[in-house]
N, C-alpha and C positions, 0 to 999 in steps of 0.2 A: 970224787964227787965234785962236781962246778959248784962256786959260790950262785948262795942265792939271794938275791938283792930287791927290794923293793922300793921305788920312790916315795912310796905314800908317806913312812916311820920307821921309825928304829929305836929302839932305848937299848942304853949300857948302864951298870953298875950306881952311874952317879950321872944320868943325863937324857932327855927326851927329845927326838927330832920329828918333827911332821915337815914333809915340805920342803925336805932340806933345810931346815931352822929349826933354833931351840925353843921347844914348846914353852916352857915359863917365864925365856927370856925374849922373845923377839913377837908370841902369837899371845899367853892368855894377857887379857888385859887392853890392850891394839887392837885385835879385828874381833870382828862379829863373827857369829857360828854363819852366817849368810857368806861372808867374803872370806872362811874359810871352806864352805862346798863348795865353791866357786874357785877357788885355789888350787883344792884338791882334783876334783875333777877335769879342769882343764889346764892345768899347769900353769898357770898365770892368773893375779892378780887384776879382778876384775875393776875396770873404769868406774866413774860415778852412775853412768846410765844404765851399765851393765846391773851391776848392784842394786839398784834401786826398781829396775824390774822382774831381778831373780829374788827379792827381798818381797814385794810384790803379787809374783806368783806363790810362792811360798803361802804366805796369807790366806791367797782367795782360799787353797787346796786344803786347808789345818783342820776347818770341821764343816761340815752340813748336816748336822742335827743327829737326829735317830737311825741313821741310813745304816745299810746291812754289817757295816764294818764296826758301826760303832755298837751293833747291836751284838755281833759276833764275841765283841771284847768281852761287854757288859757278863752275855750269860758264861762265857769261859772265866770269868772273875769270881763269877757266883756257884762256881762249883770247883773253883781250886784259887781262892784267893789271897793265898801264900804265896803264890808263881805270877805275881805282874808281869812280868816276859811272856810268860805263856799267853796272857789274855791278849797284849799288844802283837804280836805275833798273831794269833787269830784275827783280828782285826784287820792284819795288814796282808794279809792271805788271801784276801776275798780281791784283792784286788787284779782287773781282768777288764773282760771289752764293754762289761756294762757300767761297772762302779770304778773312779781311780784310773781306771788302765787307760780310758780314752786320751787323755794328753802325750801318753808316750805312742800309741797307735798312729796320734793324727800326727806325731813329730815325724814318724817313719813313713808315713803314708805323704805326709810333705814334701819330705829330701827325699823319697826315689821319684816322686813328680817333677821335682823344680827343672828349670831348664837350664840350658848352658848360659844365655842371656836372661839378664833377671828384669827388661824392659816390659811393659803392659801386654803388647802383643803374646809373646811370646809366655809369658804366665800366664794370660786368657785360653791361649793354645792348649797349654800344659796343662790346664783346669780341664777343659772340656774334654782331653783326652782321658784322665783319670779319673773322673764321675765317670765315663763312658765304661771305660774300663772296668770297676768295681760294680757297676750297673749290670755288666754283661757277665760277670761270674758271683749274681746273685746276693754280693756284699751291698753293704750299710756303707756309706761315704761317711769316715771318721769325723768327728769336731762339731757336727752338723744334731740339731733338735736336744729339746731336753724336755725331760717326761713333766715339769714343775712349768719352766719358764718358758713355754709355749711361745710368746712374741718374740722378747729378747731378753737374755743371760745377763742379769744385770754387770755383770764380773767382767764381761767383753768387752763393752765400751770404753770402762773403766783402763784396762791392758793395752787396748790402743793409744786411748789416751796416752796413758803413761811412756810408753816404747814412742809416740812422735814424739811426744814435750823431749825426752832423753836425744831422741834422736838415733833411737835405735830400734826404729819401723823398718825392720825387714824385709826379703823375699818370701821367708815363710808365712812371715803374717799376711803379705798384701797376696800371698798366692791363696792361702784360706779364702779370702773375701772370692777372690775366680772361683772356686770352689765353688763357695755358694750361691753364686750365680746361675755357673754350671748347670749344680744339682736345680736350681729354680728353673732354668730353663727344659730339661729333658723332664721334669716330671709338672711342672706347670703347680707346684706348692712349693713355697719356699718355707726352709729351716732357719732360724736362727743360728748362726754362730756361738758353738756354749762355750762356759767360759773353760774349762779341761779343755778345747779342742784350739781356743785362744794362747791360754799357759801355753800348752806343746809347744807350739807353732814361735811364740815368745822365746820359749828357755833356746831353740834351735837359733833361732836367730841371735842370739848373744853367747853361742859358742858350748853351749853345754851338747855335746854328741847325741842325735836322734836315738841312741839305742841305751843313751843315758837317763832317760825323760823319766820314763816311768821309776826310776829312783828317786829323782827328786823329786818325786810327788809322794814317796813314802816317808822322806823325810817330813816331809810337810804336816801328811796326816797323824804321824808320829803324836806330834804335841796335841791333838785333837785327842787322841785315842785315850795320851795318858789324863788328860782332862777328865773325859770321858768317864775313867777308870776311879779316879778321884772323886767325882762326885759321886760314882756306885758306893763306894766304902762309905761317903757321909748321908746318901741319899739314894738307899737301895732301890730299885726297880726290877734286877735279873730274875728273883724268883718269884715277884707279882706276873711277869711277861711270859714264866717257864708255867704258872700255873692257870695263867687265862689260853696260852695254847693247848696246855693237857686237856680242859674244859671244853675247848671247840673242836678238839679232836675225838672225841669222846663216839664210843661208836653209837650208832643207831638204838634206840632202846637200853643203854648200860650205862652204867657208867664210866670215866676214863678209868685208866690202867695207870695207876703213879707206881713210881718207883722211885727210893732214895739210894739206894746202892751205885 
């Protein structure tokens, strides 16, 4: 049988390696859990700009309130509250092309548009032909509208921001903005730029792989969830939420059907 090798770790008897270094002696204490995803992920050691926009995105993605994910944790806690894995796990499950998934969608739907030349022209090109494109096989142009922030994504300005001051305003980010041009032009209503479709387009442009995105957006939500999970325990909600839906689901003329089992 061939040796099996992995770069990410390794431990023996009396020692821990991430990264090729030793965990206790070279990484806890030095880097942040930010500039070790960043490490880990792309096998090098991310710049200051890099960092401070993948620290950044991280942020904007950690929570947005009551949304399906954090709602999923909550009642999975409230009915097996011994298993925190299990509720955060639920949580992080939901994630897909509505909730979450959109940053890693629009990274993918960015890098198979970008072009060979990453000059205005040919991004404008590259936009117009991919709205055209997802237009005519009846998709949703990723990054684009948000069900809350209707004008604009407060979080996207913000990522711009940050990625020029850094200095690390991309092709994916400046091909978003064609994007949504694009999309303004062919349907004569323009979208806001959301900030998930901002992130994507961000983490791409400082090196984290398009097919990597939607990971790092579960790390993000991670710290959200277990918050999330922390307050249930001190500040239940799951079974006021499980018993005002048995309530409104209740059939016609009866009562609802509860069950504790």
């Amino acid at each position: 049988m061939s040796e099996i090798n992995s770069w990410i770790g390794s431990s023996t008897a009396d020692s821990i390696t991430v990264a090729g270094r030793d965990l206790p002696g070279e990484l806890m204490g030095t880097v942040t859990l930010t500039d070790l995803t960043y490490l880990l992920v792309t096998r090098r050691e991310p710049t200051a700009g890099q960092r401070r926009l993948l620290d950044a995105v991280l942020v904007s993605l950690a929570d947005h309130g009551l949304t399906p994910s954090a709602l999923a944790a909550r009642l999975t806690y409230t009915g097996a509250p011994e298993a925190i894995q299990g509720a955060v796990a639920a949580g992080l499950l939901g994630a897909g092309s509505v909730l979450l998934g959109p940053a890693g969608d629009t990274a993918v739907f960015l890098a198979d548009a970008r072009p060979e030349r990453d000059d205005d022209e040919d991004l404008h090109r590259a936009a117009t032909d991919a709205v055209e494109q997802r237009r005519g096989q009846g998709l949703r142009v990723p990054g684009l509208g948000h069900p809350v922030h209707r004008v604009e994504d407060p979080r996207t300005p913000r990522l711009y921001a940050l990625a020029e001051e850094e200095g690390v305003l991309g092709p994916h980010l400046r091909l978003l903005r064609f994007v949504a041009d694009a999309q303004a032009d062919a349907t004569g209503r323009r979208l806001p730029i959301n900030g998930a479709g901002a992130a994507g387009a961000a983490l791409v442009d400082i090196g984290i792989p398009a097919t990597s995105v939607r990971g790092a957006v579960l790390i993000a939500r991670t710290a959200g969830l277990v918050a999330h999970l922390t307050e249930e325990a001190d500040s239940p909600i799951g079974m006021s939420l499980w018993h005002e839906i048995e309530s409104r689901a209740a059939p016609p003329g009866g009562p609802a059907v509860s069950s504790s089992s």
